[in-house]
C-alpha positions in Angstrom: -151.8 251.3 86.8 -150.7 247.8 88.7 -153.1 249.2 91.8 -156.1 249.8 89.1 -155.2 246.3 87.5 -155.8 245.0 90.6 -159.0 246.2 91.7 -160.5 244.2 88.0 -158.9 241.0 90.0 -160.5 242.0 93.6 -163.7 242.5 91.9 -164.0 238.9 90.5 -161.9 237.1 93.2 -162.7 233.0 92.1 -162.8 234.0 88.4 -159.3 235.5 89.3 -158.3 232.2 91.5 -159.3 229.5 88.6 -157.4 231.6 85.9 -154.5 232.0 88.1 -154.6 227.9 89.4 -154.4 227.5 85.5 -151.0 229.0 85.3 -150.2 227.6 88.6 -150.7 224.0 87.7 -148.9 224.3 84.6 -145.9 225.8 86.6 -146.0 223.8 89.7 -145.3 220.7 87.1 -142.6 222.2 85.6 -141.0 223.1 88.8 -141.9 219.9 90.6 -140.3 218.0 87.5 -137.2 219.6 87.1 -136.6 219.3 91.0 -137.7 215.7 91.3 -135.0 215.1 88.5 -132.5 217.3 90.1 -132.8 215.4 93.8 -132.7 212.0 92.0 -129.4 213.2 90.7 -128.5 214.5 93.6 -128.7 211.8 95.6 -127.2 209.7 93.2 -124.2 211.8 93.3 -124.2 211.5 97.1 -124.6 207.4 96.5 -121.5 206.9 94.3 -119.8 209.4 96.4 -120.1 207.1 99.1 -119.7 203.5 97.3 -117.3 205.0 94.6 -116.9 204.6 91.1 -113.8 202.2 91.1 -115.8 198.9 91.5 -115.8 197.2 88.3 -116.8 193.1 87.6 -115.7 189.9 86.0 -118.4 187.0 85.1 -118.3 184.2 82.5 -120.2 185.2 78.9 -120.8 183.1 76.4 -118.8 180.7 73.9 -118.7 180.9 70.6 -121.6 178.0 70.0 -123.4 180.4 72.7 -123.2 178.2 75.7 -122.6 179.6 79.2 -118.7 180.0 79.7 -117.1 179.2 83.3 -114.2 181.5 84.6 -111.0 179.2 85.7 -110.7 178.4 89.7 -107.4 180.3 89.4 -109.3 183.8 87.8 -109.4 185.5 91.3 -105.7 184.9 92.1 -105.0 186.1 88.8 -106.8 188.7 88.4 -105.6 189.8 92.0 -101.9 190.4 90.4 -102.8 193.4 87.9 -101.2 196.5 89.1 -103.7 198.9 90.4 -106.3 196.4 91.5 -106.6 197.3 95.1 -109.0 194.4 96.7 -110.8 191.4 95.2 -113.9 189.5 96.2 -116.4 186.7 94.7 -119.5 185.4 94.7 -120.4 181.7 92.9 -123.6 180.6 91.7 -124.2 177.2 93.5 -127.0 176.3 90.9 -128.6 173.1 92.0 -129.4 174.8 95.1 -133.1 175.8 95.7 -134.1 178.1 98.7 -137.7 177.4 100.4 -138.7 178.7 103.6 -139.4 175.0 104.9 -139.2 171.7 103.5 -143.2 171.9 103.5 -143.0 174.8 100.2 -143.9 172.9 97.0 -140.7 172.6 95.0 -142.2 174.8 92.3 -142.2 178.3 94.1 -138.3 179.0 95.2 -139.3 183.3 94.5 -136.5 183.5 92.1 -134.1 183.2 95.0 -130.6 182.1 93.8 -127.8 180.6 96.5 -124.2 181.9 96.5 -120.8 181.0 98.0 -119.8 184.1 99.3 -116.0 185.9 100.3 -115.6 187.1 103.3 -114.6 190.1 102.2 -117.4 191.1 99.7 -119.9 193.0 102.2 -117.1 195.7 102.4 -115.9 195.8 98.5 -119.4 195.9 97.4 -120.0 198.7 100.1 -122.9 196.6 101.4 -124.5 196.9 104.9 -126.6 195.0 107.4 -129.9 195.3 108.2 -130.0 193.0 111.2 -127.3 190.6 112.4 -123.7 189.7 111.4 -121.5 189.1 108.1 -120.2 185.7 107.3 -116.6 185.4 109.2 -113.7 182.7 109.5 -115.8 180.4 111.8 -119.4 180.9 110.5 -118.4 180.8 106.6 -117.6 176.7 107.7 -121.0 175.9 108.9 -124.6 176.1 107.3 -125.1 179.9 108.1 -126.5 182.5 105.5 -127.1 186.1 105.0 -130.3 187.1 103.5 -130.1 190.1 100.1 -133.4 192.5 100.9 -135.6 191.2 98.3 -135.1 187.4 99.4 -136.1 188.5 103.6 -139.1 189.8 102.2 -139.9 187.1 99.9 -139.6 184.5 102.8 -141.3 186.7 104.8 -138.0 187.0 107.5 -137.9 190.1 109.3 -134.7 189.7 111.7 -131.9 187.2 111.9 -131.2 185.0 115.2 -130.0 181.3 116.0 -133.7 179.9 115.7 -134.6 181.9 112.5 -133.4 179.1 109.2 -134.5 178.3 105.8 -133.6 175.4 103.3 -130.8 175.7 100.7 -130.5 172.7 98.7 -131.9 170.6 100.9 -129.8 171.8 104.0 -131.4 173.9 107.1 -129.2 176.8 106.9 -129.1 179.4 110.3 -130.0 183.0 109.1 -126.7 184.9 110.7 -127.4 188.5 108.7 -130.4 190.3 106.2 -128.3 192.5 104.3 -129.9 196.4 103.2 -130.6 197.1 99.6 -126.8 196.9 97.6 -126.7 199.2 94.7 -123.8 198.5 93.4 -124.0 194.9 93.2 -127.9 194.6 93.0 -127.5 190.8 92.0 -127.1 190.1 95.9 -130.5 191.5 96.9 -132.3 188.6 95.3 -130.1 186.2 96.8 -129.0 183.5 99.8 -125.0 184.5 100.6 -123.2 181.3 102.5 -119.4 180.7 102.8 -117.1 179.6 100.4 -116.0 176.2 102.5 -119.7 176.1 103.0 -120.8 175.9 99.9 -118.4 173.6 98.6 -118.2 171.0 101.9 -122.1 170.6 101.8 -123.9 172.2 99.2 -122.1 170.7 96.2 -120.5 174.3 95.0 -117.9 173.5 92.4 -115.4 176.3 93.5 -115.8 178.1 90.1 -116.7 182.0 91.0 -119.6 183.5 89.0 -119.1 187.3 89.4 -115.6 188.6 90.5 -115.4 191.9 92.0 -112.7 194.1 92.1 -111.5 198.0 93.5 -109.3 199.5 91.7 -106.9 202.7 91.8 -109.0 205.5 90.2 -106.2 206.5 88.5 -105.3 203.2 87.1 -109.5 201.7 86.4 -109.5 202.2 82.8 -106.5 200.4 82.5 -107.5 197.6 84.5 -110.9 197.2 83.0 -108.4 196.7 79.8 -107.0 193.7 81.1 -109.4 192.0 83.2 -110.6 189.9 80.8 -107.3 188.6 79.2 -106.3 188.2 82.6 -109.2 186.4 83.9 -109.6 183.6 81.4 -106.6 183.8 79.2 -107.6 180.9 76.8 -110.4 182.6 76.0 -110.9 186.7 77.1 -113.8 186.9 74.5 -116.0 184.9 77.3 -115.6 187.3 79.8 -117.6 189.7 80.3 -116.3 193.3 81.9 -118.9 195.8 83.3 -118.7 198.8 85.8 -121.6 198.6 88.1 -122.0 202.6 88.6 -122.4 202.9 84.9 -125.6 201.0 85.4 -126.5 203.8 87.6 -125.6 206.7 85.8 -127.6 205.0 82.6 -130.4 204.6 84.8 -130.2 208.6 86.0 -130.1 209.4 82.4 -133.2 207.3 81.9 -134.9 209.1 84.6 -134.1 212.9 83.0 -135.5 211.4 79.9 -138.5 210.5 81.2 -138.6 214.2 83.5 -138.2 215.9 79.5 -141.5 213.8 78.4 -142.9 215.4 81.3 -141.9 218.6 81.0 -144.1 218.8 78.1 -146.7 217.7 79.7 -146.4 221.0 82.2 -145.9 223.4 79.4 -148.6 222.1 77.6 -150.5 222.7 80.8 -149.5 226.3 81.2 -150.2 226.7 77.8 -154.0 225.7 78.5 -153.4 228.0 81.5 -152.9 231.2 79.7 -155.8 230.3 77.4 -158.1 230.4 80.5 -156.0 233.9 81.1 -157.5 235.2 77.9 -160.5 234.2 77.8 -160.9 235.9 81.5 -159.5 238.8 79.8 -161.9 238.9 76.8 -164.6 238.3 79.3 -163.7 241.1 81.4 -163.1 243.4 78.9 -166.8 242.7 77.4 -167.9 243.2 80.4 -166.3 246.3 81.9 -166.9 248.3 78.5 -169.4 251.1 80.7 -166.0 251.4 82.9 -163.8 251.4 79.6 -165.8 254.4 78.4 -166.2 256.4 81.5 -162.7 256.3 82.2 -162.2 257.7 78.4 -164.7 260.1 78.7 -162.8 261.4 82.0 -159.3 261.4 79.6 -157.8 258.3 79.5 -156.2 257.7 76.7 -156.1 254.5 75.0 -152.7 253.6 76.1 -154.0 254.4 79.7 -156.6 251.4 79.0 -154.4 249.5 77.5 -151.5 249.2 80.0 -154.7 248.9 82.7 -155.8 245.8 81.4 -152.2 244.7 80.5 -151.2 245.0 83.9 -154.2 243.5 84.9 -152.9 240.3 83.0 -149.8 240.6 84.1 -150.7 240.6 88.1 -153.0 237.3 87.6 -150.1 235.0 85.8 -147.8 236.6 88.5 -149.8 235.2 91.1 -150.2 231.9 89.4 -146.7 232.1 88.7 -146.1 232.3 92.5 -148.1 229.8 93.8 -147.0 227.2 91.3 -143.6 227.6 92.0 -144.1 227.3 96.1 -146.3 224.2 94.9 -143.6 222.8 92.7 -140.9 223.3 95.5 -143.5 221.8 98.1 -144.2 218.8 96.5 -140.2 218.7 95.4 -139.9 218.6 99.0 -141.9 216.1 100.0 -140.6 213.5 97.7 -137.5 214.1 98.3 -138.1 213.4 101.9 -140.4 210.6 101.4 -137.7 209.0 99.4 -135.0 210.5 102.1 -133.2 212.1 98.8 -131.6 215.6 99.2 -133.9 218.0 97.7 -132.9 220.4 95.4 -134.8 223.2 93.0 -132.3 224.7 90.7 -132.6 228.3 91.1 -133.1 229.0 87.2 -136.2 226.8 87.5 -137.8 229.6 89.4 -136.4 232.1 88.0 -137.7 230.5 84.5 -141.0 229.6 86.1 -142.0 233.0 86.9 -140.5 234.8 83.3 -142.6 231.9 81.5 -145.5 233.4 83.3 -145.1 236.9 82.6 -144.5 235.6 79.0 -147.9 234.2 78.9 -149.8 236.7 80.5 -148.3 239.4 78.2 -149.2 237.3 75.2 -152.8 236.1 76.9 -153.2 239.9 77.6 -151.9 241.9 74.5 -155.4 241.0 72.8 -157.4 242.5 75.2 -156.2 245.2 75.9 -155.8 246.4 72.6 -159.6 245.7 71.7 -160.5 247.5 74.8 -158.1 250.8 73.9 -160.0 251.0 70.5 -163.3 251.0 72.3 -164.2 255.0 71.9 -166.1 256.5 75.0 -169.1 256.4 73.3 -169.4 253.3 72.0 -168.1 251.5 75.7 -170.8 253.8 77.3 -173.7 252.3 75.2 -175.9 250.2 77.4 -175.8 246.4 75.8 
């Protein structure tokens, strides 16, 4: 019966092909969705594997009459001496400082680019890395040197670092030392011009108060820490601080994302629901149109489940080979984006497995119809000549 279904498919090769790219488009969406999702998790995963989880921050809020709050000069040391904080670092928000390519930019256009007094120490607790150059050290965090986040290099239009590469913070030619890659964790620093605490303070007016505090803390110990930090970091008044764990942000975002792949997954099976339509309206077609074969095979004794189970099989074999190809489509094109984006790419194996039963599903359904109509076709009616 499956080698008879498949000479109805030979016969009528592209009808065949556009009913079975039907199912195949439908499928290859599903697949390619639930894999996209699945490698953007993935690589998440592999992400705060490598930058950890224990990171959390300390910035200034609000007051009550909803003014900006400051942290106290003293919040770093202080925060510093809760048991299970690890390593602590800072950035501060010199705010009257505007960054321009030259003195020639209008005053107008600074790109959104805020300047920072940096820590030495914050390109390793943020789990940061250079693109080109060097961090800020003991020597250079004295003198008008800067590092440059990834968004800010491409705003100024700065491709490398070196001694006769500078830009203008606050009115001070600065030496561009290091461009720093993308930071997730601390995503604040891409848009941003990072200069030395003594820096800062000796010649760009920095008032010494730190704007975001970051800290590592025992995983054991984070939830416990995160407790404190804010009692701990402004005392007088812990209801201005404001407490956040950076890879939350992430994992929010991920769960955005698999939101998002559920919209389109309903886009796909609405597709492979159009697909199987197109399945049985080839069927009905075929079966209108192979009612001389319908009869002469009855007339030779076939019985009606013989015809029945032909055409069912027939069915069966073109959302099977839909069902194929959209799955290899769906892992290809999985696997391309993951690569493009340099993610891990992975297809969950029930997503195949579910890929190829949904087919079958539909070409049952799409093909029950049809074959029942051309079962009740008696051999003498089917061998009537239209």
């Amino acid at each position: 019966m499956v080698r008879v279904g498949g000479v109805g498919l030979r016969t009528r090769p592209m009808r065949a092909f556009l009913s079975a790219l039907g199912i195949a488009i439908g499928i290859a969406a599903m697949v390619a969705v639930v894999g996209i999702s699945s490698s953007s998790g993935a690589e998440l995963d592999r992400t705060l594997s490598a930058l950890g989880t224990n990171l959390l921050t300390v910035g200034p809020g609000q007051t009550l009459l909803g003014q900006d709050a400051e942290l106290p000069l003293e919040a770093e040391a202080m925060i510093e001496r809760i048991d299970g904080v690890e390593r602590v670092s800072a950035v501060g928000r010199i705010s009257d400082a505007k960054v321009y390519r030259s003195e020639h930019i209008p005053d107008a256009k600074t790109n959104g680019i805020i300047a920072y007094a940096a820590r030495e120490n914050l390109l390793d607790l943020v789990g940061a890395s250079l693109r080109d150059g060097v961090w800020l050290n003991a020597a250079t965090a004295e003198f008008p040197a800067v590092v440059l986040g990834e968004q800010t290099a491409e705003r100024l239009g700065i491709g490398t670092a070196g001694p006769d590469v500078q830009v203008v913070v606050g009115g001070v030619r600065c030496t561009v030392i290091g461009i720093l890659e993308a930071v997730p964790l601390a995503a604040e620093l891409d848009s941003a011009v990072l200069v030395g605490w003594p820096a800062g303070a000796g010649r760009l007016g920095f008032d010494g108060h730190a704007t975001t505090v970051y800290t590592r803390s025992d995983e054991t110990r984070l939830e416990t820490v995160r407790e404190l930090l804010a009692a701990t970091a402004n005392p007088s008044a812990p209801n201005e601080v404001e407490v956040s764990r950076p890879s939350d942000a992430l994992a929010a975002k991920q769960a955005t994302s698999q939101a998002f792949a559920g919209l389109l997954l309903g886009v796909g099976a609405v597709a492979l629901l159009v697909g199987g339509v197109g399945v049985a309206n080839t069927m009905v077609i075929s079966v209108l149109e192979r009612r001389p074969e319908i009869g002469l095979r009855r007339a030779l004794g076939a019985t009606r489940g013989n015809v029945r189970i032909q055409f069912l099989a027939e069915s069966l074999l073109l959302s099977a080979l839909g069902g194929v190809g959209g799955v290899l489509l769906g892992a290809a094109v999985t696997a391309g984006y993951a690569t493009y984006q340099t993610w891990p790419w992975v297809v969950p194996a029930w997503t195949l497995g579910g890929g190829l039963a949904a087919t079958l599903a539909i070409g049952g359904v799409a093909g029950l119809y049809p074959a029942v109509r051309a079962a009740r076709l008696s051999p003498t009616e089917a061998l009537q000549t239209p």
